[in-house]
KEBA-200922 format. One line per field, with one value per residue (C-alpha): residue number from 1; chain; x, y, z; residue in three letters. Coordinates in Angstrom, 3 decimals. Layout:
% residues N
resi	[NUM;...]
chain	[A;...]
xx	[X;...]
yy	[Y;...]
zz	[Z;...]
resn	[ALA;...]
***
This chain:
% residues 308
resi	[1;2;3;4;5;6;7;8;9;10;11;12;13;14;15;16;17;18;19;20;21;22;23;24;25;26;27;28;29;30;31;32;33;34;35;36;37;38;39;40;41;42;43;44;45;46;47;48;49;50;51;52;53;54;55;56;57;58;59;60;61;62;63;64;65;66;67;68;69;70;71;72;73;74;75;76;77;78;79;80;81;82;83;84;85;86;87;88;89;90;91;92;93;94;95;96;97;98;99;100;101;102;103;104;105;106;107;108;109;110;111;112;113;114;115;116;117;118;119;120;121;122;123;124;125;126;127;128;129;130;131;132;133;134;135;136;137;138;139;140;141;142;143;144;145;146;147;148;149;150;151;152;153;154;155;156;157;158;159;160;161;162;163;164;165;166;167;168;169;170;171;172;173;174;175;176;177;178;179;180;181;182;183;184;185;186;187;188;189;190;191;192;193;194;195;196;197;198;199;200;201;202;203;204;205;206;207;208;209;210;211;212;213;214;215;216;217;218;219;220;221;222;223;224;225;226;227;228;229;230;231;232;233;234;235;236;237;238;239;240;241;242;243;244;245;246;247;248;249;250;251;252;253;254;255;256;257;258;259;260;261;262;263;264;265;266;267;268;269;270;271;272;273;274;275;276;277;278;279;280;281;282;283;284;285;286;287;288;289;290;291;292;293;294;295;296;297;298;299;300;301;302;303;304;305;306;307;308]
chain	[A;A;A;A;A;A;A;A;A;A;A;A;A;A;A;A;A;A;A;A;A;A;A;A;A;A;A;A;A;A;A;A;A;A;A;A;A;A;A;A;A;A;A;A;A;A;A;A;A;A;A;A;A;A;A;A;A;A;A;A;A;A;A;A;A;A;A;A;A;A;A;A;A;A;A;A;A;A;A;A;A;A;A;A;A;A;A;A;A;A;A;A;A;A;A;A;A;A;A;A;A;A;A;A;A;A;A;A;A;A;A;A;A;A;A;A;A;A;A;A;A;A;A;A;A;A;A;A;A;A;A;A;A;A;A;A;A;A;A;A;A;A;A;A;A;A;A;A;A;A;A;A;A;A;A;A;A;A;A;A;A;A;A;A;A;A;A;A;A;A;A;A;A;A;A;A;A;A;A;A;A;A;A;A;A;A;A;A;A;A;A;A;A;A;A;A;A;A;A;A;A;A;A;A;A;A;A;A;A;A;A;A;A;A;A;A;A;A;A;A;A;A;A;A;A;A;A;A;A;A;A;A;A;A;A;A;A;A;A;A;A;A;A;A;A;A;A;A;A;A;A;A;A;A;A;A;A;A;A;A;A;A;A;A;A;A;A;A;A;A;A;A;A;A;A;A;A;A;A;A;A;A;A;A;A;A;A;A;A;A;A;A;A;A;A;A;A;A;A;A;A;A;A;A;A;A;A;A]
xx	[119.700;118.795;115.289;113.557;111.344;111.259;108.707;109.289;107.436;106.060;106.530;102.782;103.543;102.091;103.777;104.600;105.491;108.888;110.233;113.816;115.333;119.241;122.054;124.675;127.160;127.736;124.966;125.298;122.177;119.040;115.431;112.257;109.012;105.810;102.808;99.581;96.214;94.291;97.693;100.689;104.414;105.401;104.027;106.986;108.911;110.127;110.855;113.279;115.171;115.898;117.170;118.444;120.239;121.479;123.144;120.128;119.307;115.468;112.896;109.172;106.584;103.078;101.195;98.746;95.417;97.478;98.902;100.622;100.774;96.924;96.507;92.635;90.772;88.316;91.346;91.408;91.882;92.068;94.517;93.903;91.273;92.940;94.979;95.659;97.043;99.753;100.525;101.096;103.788;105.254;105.390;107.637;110.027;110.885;111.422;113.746;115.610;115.971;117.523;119.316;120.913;121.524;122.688;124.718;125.944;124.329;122.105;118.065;116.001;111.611;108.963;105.792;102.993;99.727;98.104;101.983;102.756;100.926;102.387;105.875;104.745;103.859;107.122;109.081;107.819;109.111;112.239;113.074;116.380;117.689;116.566;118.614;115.698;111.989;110.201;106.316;104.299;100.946;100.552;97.146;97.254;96.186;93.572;89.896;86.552;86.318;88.140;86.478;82.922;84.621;85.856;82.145;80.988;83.497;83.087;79.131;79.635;82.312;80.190;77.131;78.288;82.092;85.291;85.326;82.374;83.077;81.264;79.765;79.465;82.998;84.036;82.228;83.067;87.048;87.328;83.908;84.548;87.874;87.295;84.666;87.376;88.117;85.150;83.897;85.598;86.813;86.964;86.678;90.448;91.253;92.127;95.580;97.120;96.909;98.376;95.784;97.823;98.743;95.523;94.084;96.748;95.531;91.874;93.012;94.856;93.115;94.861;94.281;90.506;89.342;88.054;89.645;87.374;85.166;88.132;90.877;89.369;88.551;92.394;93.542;91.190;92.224;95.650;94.520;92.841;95.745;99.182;99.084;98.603;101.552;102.267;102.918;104.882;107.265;108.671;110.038;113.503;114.768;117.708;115.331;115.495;111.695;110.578;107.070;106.316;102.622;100.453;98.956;96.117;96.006;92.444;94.001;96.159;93.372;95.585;98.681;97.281;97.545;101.007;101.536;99.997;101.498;105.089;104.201;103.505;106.556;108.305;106.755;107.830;111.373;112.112;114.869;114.578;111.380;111.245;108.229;107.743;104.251;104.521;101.673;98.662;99.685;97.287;97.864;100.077;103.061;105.045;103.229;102.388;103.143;106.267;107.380;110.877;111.461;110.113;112.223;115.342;114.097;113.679;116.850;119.031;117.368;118.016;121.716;121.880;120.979;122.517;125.498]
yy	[-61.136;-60.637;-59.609;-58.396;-55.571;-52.794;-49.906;-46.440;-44.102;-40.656;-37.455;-37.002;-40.423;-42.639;-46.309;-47.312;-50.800;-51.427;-53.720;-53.814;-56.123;-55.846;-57.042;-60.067;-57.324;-53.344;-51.583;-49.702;-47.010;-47.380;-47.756;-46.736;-48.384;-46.488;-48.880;-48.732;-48.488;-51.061;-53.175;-53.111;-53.286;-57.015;-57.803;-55.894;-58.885;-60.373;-57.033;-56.201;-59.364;-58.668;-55.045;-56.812;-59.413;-56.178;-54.457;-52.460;-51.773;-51.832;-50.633;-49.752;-48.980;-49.859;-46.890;-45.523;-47.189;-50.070;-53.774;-53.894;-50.115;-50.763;-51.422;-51.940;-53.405;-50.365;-48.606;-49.952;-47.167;-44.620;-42.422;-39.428;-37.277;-34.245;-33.823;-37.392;-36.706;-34.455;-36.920;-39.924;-37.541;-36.873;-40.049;-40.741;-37.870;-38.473;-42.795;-41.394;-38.907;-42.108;-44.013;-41.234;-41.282;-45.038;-44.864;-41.671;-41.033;-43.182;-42.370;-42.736;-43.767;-43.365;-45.725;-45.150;-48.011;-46.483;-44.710;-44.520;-43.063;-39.914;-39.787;-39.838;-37.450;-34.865;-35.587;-34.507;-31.203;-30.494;-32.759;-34.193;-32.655;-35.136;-38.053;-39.682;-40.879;-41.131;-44.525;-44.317;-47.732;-47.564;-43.725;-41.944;-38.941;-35.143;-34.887;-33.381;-33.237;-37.269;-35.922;-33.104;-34.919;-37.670;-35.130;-33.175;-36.628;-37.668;-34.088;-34.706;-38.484;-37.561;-34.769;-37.028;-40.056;-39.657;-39.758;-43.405;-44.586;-45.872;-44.547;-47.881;-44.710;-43.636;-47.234;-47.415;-44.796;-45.034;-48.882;-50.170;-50.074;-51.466;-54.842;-54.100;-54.333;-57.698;-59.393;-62.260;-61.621;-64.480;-62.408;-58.472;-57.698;-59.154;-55.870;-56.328;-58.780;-61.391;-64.031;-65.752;-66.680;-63.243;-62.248;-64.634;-63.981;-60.159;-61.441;-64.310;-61.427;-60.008;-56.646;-56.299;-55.288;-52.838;-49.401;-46.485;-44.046;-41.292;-38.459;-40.146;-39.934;-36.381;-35.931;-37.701;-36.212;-32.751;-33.212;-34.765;-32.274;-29.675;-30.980;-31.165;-27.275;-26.062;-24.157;-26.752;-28.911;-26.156;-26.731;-30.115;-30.195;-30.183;-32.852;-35.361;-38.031;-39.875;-43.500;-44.115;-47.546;-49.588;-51.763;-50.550;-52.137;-51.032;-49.046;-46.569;-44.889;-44.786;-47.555;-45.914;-42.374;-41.042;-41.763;-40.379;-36.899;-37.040;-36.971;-34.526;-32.240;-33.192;-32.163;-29.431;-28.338;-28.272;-31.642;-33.197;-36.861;-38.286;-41.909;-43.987;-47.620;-49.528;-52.660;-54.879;-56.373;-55.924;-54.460;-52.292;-54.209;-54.310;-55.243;-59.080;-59.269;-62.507;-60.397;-59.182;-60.240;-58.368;-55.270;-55.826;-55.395;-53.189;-50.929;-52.077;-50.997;-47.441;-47.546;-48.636;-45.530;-42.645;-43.895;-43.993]
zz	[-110.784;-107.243;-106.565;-103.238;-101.723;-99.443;-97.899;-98.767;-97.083;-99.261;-98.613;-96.942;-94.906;-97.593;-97.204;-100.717;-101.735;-103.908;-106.085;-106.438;-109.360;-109.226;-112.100;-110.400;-110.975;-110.503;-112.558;-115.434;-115.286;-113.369;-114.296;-112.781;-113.821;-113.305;-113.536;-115.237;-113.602;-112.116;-112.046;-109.724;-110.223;-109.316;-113.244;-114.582;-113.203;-117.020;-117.968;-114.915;-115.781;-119.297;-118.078;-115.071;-117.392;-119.584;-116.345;-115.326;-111.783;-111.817;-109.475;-109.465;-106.806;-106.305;-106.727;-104.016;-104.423;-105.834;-104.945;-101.986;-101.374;-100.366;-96.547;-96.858;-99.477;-99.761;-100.912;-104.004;-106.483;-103.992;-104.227;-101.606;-100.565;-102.187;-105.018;-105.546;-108.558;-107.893;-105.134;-106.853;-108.963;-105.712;-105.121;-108.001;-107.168;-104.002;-104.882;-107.732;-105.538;-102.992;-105.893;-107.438;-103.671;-103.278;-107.125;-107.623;-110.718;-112.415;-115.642;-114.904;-117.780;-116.054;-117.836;-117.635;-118.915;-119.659;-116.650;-115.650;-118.991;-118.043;-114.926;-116.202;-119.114;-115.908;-114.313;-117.228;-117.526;-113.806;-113.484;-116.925;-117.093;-114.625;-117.225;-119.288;-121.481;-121.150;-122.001;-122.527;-122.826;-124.029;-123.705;-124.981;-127.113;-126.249;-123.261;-125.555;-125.470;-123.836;-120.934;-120.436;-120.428;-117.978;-115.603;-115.393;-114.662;-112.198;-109.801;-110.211;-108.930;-106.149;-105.047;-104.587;-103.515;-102.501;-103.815;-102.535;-104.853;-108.082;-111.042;-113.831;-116.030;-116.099;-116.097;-119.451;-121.303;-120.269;-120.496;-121.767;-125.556;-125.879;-125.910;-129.558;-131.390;-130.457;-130.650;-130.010;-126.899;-124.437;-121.162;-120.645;-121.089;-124.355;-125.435;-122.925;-125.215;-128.082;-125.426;-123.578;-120.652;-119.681;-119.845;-118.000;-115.140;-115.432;-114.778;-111.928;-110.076;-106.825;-107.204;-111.188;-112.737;-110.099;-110.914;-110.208;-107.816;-108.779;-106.629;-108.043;-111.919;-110.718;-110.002;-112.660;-115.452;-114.315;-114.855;-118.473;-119.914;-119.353;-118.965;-123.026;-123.037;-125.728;-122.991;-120.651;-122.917;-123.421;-119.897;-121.905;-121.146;-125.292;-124.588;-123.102;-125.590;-125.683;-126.662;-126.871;-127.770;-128.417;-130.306;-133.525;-132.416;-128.768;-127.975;-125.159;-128.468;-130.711;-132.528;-132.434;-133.335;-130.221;-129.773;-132.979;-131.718;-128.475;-130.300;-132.913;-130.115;-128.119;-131.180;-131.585;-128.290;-129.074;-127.956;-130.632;-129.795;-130.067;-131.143;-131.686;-132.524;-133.434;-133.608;-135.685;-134.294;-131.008;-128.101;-125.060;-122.979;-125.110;-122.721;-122.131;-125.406;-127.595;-129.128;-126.309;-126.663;-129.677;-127.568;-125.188;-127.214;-129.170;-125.722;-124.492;-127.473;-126.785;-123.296;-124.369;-126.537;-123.985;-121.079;-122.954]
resn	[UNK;UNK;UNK;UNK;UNK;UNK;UNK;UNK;UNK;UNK;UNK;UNK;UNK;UNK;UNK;UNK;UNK;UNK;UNK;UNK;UNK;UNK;UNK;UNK;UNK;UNK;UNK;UNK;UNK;UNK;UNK;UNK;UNK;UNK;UNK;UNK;UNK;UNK;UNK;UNK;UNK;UNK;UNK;UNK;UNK;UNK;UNK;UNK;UNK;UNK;UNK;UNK;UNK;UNK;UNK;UNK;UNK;UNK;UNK;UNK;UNK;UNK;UNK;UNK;UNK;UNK;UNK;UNK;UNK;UNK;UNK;UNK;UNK;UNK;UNK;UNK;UNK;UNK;UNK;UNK;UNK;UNK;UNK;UNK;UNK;UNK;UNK;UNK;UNK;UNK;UNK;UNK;UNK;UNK;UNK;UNK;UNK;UNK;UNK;UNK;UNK;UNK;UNK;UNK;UNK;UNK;UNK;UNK;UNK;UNK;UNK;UNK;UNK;UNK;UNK;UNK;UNK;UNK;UNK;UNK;UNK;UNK;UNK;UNK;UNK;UNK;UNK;UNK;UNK;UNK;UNK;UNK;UNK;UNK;UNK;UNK;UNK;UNK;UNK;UNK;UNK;UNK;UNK;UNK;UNK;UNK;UNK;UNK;UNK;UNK;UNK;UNK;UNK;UNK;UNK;UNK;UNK;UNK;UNK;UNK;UNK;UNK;UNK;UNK;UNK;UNK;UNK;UNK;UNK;UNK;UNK;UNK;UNK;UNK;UNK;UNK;UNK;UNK;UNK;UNK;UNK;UNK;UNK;UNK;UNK;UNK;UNK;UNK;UNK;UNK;UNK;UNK;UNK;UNK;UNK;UNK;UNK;UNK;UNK;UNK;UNK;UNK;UNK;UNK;UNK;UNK;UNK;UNK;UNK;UNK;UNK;UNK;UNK;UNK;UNK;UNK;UNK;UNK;UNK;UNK;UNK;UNK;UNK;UNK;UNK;UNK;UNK;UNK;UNK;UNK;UNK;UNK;UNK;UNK;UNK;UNK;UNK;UNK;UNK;UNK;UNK;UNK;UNK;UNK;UNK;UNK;UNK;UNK;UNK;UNK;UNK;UNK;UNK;UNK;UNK;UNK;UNK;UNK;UNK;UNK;UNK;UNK;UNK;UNK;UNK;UNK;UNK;UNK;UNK;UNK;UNK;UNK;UNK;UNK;UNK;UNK;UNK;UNK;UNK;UNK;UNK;UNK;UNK;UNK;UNK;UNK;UNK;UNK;UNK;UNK;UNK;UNK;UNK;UNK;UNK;UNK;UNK;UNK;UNK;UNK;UNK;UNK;UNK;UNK;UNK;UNK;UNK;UNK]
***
């Protein structure tokens, strides 16, 4: 495997951080990781080797407001002053048309972890038909009545102090209960995993932990509460074959309930592939959990599958 970076500037000028992860040999499809929030993409490094190891070319940005993609330290979960959002999507198209370029022909699975999930849920209903297959780590289910009350609360809060300021509110009610579950709790993030060493990485980590701000929540929570519409997800491309993977015990999919929704209405939709896999015990990060090897072949032999 040969591993290494690069800068990759957005379509509004944004410098964006890569990782690139690359197989010894000629690859055999390419894969684009999409990170969660409040994380960055450098911790998708034993992941990209497996693939890598499999004859993957890998690659995966830090998102704006994220790891290295941050120039300042007050932009730490910032994403823009408007529309955010929508820019961090644009983000992702125009790094997959670069790789689409400096990969042609090859198939493109996108995987999404958590806040990425969403992200890569939103860029299938514009460009989907260019996947080969959709992976979604750790996704939530239908945006509802949560959202809604978040978003009120995040316009209120950007509107009165900023879309810079941070909101211990929001904080609470998006993140502050997950750790109940698994009490009595060693640190706050023992909801990530059941191994202790990852999750003490996640807390060691100077660009892991930090809250999002109250305009990017806005952004983001807008997006939530609609891009589940029926009428939206009928702009799901129908040959888009979907994996959505998790922890039965993660707290972002209600224990695996949301994912469960979010497929039902993928089906629902039209689309005929829809896959899902919940695997015991585990928690949100599936990825660095203690069975993470078995996820990661189970994800590969998908992968293997619809890129053919």
């Amino acid at each position: 495997m040969r591993a290494d970076t690069f800068s990759f500037s957005a379509p509004d000028g944004q410098g964006l951080f890569v990782y690139r992860w690359l197989p010894d040999g000629e690859p055999r499809a390419l894969v684009q990781i999409v990170h969660g929030m409040a994380e960055h993409a450098a911790r998708y490094a034993a992941l990209a080797e497996a693939l890598c190891d499999a004859g993957y070319a890998v690659y995966g940005h830090d998102q704006r407001g994220h790891g290295r993609s941050v120039t300042s330290s007050s932009d730490f979960g910032y994403m823009a002053e408007v529309n955010g959002w929508n820019k961090c999507v644009e983000d992702c198209r125009a790094l997959s048309r670069h790789l689409r370029e400096t990969h042609e022909g090859l198939p493109q699975v996108i995987l999404g972890h958590s806040m990425g999930s969403f992200l890569a849920r939103r860029y299938a209903l514009t460009w989907g038909g260019e996947l080969a297959g959709l992976a979604l780590s750790g996704t939530g289910g239908i945006g509802g009545t949560l959202e809604k009350v978040g978003l009120a609360i995040a316009r209120q809060r950007a509107r009165a102090k900023g879309r810079r300021a941070t909101s211990r509110v929001i904080q609470l009610m998006s993140f502050g209960s997950f750790n109940l579950a698994f009490r009595p709790n060693r640190t706050e993030f023992d909801w990530l995993s059941r191994d202790e060493a990852q999750v003490d990485a996640y807390v060691r980590d100077p660009h892991c932990g930090f809250a999002l701000s109250c305009g990017s929540w806005v952004d983001f929570l807008t997006e939530r509460v609609s891009q589940d519409l029926p009428e939206r997800l009928a702009e799901l491309p129908a040959g888009l074959p979907m994996y959505l993977f998790s922890g039965d015990q993660d707290p972002v999919s209600q224990g695996g309930k949301g994912v469960q929704e979010v497929a039902a209405a993928f089906r629902a939709a039209g689309v005929r592939r829809v896959d899902v896999k919940l695997y015991p015990n585990a928690r949100h990060e599936i990825l660095n959990e203690t069975n993470r090897e078995e996820v990661f072949a189970d994800l590969l032999r998908w992968m293997d599958d619809v890129t053919g």
